[in-house]
C-alpha atoms as one frame of an Amber mdcrd trajectory, in Angstrom:
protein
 -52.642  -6.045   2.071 -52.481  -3.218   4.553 -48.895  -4.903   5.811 -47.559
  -4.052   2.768 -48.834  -0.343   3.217 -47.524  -0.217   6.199 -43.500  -1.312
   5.101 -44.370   0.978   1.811 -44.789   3.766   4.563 -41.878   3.317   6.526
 -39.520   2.494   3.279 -38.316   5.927   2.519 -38.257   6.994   6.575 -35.771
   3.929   6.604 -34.092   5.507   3.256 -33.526   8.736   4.212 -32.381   7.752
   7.491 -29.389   6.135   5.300 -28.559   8.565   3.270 -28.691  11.265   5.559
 -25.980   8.625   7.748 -23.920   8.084   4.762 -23.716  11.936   4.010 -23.003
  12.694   7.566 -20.364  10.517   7.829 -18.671  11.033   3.940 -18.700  14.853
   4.807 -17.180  14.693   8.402 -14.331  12.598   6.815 -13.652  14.499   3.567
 -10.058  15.379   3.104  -8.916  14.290   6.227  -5.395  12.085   6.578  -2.991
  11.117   8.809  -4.193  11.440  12.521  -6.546  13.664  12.633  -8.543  10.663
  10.290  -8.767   8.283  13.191  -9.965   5.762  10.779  -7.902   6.142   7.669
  -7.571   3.067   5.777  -4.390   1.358   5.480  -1.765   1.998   2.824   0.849
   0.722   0.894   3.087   2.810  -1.179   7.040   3.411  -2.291   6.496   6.875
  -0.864   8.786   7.883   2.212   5.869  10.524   3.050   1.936   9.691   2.746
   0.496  11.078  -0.123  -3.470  12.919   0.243  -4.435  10.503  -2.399  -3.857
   8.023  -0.180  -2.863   4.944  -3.089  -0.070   5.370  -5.747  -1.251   5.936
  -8.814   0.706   3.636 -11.138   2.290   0.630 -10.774   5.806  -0.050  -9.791
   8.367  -1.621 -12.354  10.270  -4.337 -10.532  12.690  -6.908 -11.921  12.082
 -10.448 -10.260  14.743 -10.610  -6.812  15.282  -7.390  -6.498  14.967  -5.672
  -3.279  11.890  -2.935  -2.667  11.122  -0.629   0.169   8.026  -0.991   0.895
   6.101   1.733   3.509   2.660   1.395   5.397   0.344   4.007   6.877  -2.096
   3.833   9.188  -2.132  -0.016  10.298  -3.716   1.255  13.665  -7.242   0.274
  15.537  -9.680   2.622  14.558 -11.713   4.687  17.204 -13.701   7.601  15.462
 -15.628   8.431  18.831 -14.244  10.284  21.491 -12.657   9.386  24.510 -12.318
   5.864  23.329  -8.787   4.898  23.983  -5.691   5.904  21.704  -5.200   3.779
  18.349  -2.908   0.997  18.930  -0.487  -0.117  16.005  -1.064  -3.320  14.510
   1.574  -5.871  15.354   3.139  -8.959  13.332   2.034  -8.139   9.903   3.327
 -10.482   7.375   3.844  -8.799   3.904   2.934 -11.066   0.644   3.678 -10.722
  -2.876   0.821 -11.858  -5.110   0.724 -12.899  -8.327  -1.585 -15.134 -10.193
  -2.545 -18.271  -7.634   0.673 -17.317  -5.904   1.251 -15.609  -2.293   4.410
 -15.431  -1.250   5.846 -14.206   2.444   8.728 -11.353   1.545   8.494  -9.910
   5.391   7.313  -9.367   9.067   6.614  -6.304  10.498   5.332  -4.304  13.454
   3.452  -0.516  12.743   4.934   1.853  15.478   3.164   5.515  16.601   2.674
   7.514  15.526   0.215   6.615  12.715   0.317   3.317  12.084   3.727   3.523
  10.043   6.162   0.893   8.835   9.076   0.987   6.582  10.760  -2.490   5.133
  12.779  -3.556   2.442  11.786  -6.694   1.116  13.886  -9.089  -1.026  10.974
  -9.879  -4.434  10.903 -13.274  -5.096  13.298 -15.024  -8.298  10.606 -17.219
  -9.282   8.119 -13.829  -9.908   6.767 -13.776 -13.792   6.298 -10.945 -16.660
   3.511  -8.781 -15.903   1.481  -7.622 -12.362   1.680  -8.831  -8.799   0.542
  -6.793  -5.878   1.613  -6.085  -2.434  -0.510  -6.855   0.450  -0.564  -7.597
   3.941  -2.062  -9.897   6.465  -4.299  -7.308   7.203  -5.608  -7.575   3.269
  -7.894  -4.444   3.489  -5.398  -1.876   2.896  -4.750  -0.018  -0.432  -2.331
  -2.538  -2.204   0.686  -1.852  -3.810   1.166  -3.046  -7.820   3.638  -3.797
  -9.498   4.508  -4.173 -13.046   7.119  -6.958 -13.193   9.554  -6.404 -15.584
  11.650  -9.432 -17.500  15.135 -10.282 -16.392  17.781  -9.030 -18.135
């Protein structure tokens, strides 16, 4: 019985220890972008510039085979310490096109400095159907792209 004191002690210690981490870290990142966010997470967008928001807000219309360019930011290693070494670019990304139980290779790419940044133009595939898909990478923890796949004409 007096374990279970003793963890009901130390429970909120361990608590505020979190939250206190959580708020230090959500306030020292807090409106930061680009580079001067060493670990900004990934992006994909139809925007030649990187937007504050970081994701697009609504979907793309696309008709099935048509081509898109497609941009990345910040596909770099992350290092949020100092004098740990610059961020490197991530290398041989494959771009997919998903829709329903279907993933689809459109295009390989490279990031180059500085940021992280990529710009392709992919070919969508024929076979894509009425309705949503989404853009990702190999990578697959970036904000995606969507799409709203329009019917052929």
């Amino acid at each position: 019985m007096s374990a279970g004191r003793c963890r009901a002690k130390r429970a909120p210690y361990w608590l505020a220890v979190a939250a206190l981490s959580g708020c230090a870290y959500g306030a020292g990142n807090a409106g930061t972008v680009g580079e001067a966010a060493s670990c900004a997470g990934p992006v994909l967008t139809t925007a030649a510039r990187a937007q504050s928001g970081a994701a697009q807000a609504r979907a793309v219309s696309v008709t099935p085979g048509e081509k898109l360019r497609i941009y990345g930011y910040w596909y770099q290693t992350c290092h949020d310490t100092n004098h740990q070494p610059p961020p490197r670019p991530f290398r041989h990304l494959t771009i997919f096109i998903i829709q329903r139980h279907s993933r689809e290779p459109v295009a390989t790419v490279d990031a180059r400095q500085p940021g992280g940044t990529f710009d392709v133009v992919a070919r969508l595939p024929a076979s894509l159907h009425p309705g949503t898909a989404t853009v990702r990478t190999s990578l697959m923890n970036e904000v995606p792209l969507r799409l709203r796949v329009k019917g052929r004409s």
